[in-house]
N, C-alpha and C positions, 0 to 999 in steps of 0.2 A: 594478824600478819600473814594466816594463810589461806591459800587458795588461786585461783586464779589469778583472778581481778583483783585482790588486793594492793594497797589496804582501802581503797577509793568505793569500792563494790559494797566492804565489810563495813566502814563508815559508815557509807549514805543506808545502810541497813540499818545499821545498830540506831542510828537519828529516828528513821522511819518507826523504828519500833519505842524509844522515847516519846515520838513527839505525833505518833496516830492511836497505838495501844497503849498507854500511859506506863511502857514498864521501865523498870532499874538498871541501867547497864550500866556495866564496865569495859572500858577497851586494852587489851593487854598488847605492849608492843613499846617500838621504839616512840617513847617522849614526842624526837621531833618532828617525828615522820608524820604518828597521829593528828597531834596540832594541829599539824598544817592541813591535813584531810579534815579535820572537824571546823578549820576557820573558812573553808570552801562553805560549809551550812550554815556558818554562824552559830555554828554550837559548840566553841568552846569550854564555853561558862554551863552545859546543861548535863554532859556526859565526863565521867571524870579517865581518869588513865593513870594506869599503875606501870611501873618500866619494868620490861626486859629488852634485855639488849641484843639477846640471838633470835634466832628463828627458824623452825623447820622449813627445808626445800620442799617443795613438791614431788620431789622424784626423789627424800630420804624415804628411808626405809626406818625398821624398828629399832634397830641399834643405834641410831641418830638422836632418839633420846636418852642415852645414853651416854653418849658422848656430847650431848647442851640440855645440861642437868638444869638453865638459867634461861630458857630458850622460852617464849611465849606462852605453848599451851601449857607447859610443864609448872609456869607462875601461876596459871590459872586454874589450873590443878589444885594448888597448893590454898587458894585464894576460899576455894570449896569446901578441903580439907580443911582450913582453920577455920569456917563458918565465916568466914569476912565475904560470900557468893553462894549460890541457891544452886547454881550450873552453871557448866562449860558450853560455851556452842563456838565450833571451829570449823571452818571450811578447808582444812589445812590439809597434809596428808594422811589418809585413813590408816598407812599403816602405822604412822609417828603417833598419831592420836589414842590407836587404839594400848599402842607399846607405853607411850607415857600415862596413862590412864590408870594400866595396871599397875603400872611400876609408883604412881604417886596417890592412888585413892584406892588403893591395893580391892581385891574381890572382897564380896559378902562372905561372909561365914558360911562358908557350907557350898558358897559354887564353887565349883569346877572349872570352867572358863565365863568369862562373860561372853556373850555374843552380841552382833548388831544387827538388830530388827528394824527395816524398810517398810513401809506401807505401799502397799502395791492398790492402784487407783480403781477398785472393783465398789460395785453399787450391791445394798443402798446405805455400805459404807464401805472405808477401806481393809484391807486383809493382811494382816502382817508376814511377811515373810523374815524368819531365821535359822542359822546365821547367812549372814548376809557375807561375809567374808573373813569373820576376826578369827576363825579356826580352821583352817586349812584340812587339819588332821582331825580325827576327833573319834569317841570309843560310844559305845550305846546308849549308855547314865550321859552322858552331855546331850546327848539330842530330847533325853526325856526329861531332862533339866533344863534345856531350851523350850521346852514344851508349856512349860511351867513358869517360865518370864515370858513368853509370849502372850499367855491365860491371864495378869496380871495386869500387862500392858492393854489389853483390849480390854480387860474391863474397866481401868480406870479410864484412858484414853475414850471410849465409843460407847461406854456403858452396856455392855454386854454380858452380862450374868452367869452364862455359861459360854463362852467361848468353845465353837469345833474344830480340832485340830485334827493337822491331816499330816502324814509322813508324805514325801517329794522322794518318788521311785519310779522304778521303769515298768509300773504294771501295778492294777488296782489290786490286784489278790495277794492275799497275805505273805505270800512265799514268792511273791516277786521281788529282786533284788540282790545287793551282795551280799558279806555275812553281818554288814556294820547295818544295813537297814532291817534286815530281816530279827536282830537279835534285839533293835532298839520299836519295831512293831510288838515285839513280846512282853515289850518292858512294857510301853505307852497303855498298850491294854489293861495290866494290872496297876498303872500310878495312880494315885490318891489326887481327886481336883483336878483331873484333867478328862476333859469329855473326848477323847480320842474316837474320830469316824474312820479310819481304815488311811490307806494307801490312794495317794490322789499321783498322777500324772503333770508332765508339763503344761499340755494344753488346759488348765485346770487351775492355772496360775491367775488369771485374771477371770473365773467364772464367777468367784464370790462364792465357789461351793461352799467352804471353809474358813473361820475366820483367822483362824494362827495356820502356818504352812513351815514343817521343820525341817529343816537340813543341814547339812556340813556345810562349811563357810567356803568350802570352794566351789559346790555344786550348786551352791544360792547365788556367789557371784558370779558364778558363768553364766546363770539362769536369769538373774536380774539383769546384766549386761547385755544380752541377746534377747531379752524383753526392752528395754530402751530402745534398743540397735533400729528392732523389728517397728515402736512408734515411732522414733523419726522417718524411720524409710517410708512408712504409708502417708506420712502428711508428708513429704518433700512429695510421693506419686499424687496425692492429690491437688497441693494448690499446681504442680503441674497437669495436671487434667482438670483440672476449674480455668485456667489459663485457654487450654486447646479453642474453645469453640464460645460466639456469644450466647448460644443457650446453657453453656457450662454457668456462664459466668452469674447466668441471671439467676439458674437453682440455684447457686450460691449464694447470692445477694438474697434469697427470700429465705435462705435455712442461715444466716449469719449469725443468728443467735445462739441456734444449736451447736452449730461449729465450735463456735467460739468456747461457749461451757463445753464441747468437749474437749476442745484443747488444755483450758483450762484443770481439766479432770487431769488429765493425761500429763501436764509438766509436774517431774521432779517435785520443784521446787515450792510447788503450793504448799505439799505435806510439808516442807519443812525441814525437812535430810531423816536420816537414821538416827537410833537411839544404841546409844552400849548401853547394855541391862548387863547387871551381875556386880556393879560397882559401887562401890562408897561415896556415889553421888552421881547426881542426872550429867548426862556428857551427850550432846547432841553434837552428829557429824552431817553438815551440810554437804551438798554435793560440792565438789572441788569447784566448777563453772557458777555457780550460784552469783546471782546480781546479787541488787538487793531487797528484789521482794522476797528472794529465797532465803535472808538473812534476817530479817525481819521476821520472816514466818519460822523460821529455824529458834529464836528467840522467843518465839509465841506460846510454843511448843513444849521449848522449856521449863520455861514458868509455870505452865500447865500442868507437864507432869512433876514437878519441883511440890508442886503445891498440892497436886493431888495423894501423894506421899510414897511415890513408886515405890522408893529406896528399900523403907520403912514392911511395904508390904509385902516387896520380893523374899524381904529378910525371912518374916513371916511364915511366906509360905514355904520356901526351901527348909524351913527348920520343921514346919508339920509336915513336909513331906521324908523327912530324914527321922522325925522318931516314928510314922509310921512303918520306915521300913526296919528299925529295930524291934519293932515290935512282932515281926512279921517270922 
């Protein structure tokens, strides 16, 4: 029920992902709304539906789960929580999703906040950035406990072995920064399992230096947001400069291929949306615009890491990383 384009977007996803990648959905929302969006496919009879009768706005905020305790994501939540669903995937609002997330599949044992991790489209795979925005505020041990879902996430996700993580500051040298990065560089150096390379830069977001990129969840969404900002504005300046002239048009027409895979590289929605790590189960948050190949692939995504056993492994590694610093 949320997002954009819902629930017509969120449907012809959830279909797409029944009936091209063979997986198990559920659609959470109102009865007769759903129906009537699934008798558009003719897939009434293949996808089933569980009711809730509310639903987060797009413009609630965190306490809005709070106040529709009965409200869509917060059924689907629960749906998790009883093991009757593997993951949540919601296009809905990020701050509703992120507030009912914790409030109904409560943190792992041992984190400290969960955060949401975005894959950012760098070759010759993607680089996860977090948080992504679930923590506005945040004290040193969160960022090196970010560090630590993020190592987890790449290696199950991309198969990465040793994941290199990188702190997001204003300056590659150690003692660049405020006291919140500079104390959680002291920390990252001595954590257990984490291959920590130093201090990376903005322009350094899309180089593929690094495969995990940490930060406080308001400096990754301003950073992630003005990264989007910055690829739409170069393709709107270029199919307007493929337009200008017919020799434009025709190196276009002979590089169509490439263009194309890199547009493709480059939308959001290929990856799928964000991931909340930290929680008592997979919760994937779609871009709020997402059609529905971005919902389909948001569903892909899930099952993937549902199956790859994230939850299981985060658990893991937060609690080796917590007796080793009792031991210390």
């Amino acid at each position: 029920m949320g997002g954009d384009h819902a629930p017509h977007e969120i449907v012809a996803g959830a279909v797409h992902a029944v009936r091209e990648r063979g997986l198990a959905v559920v659609l959470v929302g109102s009865p007769r709304v759903l129906y009537e969006a699934l008798a558009d496919h003719d897939a009434t009879r293949e996808i089933p539906i569980v009711r809730a009768e509310e639903a987060l706005a797009m413009d609630e905020g965190a306490l809005a789960s709070l106040r529709r305790p009965r409200s869509s994501i917060a059924v689907a939540c629960h749906l998790v929580r009883r093991g009757d669903a593997s993951a949540v995937v919601s296009a809905g609002s990020t701050a509703g999703v992120v507030a009912t997330g914790r409030l109904r599949l409560k943190a792992q044992h041992g984190v400290l906040r969960p955060a949401i991790a975005v894959a950012l489209p760098t070759l010759p795979h993607p680089t996860l950035l977090l948080d992504a925005g679930a923590n506005a505020d945040t004290k040193p041990e969160m960022l090196v406990q970010f560090a630590q879902l993020g190592t987890v996430y790449a290696q199950l996700a991309y198969d990465i072995a040793q994941p290199k993580v990188g702190l997001l500051t204003i300056g590659g040298e150690a003692e660049k920064g405020n006291k919140l990065v500079k104390r959680a560089h002291e920390l990252l150096q001595a954590a257990p399992g984490i291959r920590f390379t130093g201090n990376i830069e903005g322009f350094d977001l899309l180089t593929g230096r690094v495969d995990v990129i940490v930060t406080d969840g308001f400096t990754g969404n301003v950073a992630l947001k003005t990264m989007e900002g910055a690829v739409r504005y170069a393709f709107r300046e270029l199919r307007e400069t493929i337009s200008d002239s017919r020799v434009a048009q025709l190196g276009a027409l002979m590089q169509r291929s490439r263009i194309r895979e890199l547009h493709r590289r480059l939308d959001s929605e290929a990856h799928g949306g964000a991931v909340l790590l930290g929680l008592n189960g997979t919760v994937v948050i779609a871009h709020g615009s997402s059609r529905a190949a971005g919902i389909s692939a948001a569903c892909r995504l899930a099952v993937d890491l549902s199956a790859a056993g994230i939850v299981s492994t985060i658990g893991d590694r937060v609690a080796s990383a917590q007796k080793h610093h009792r031991r210390r």
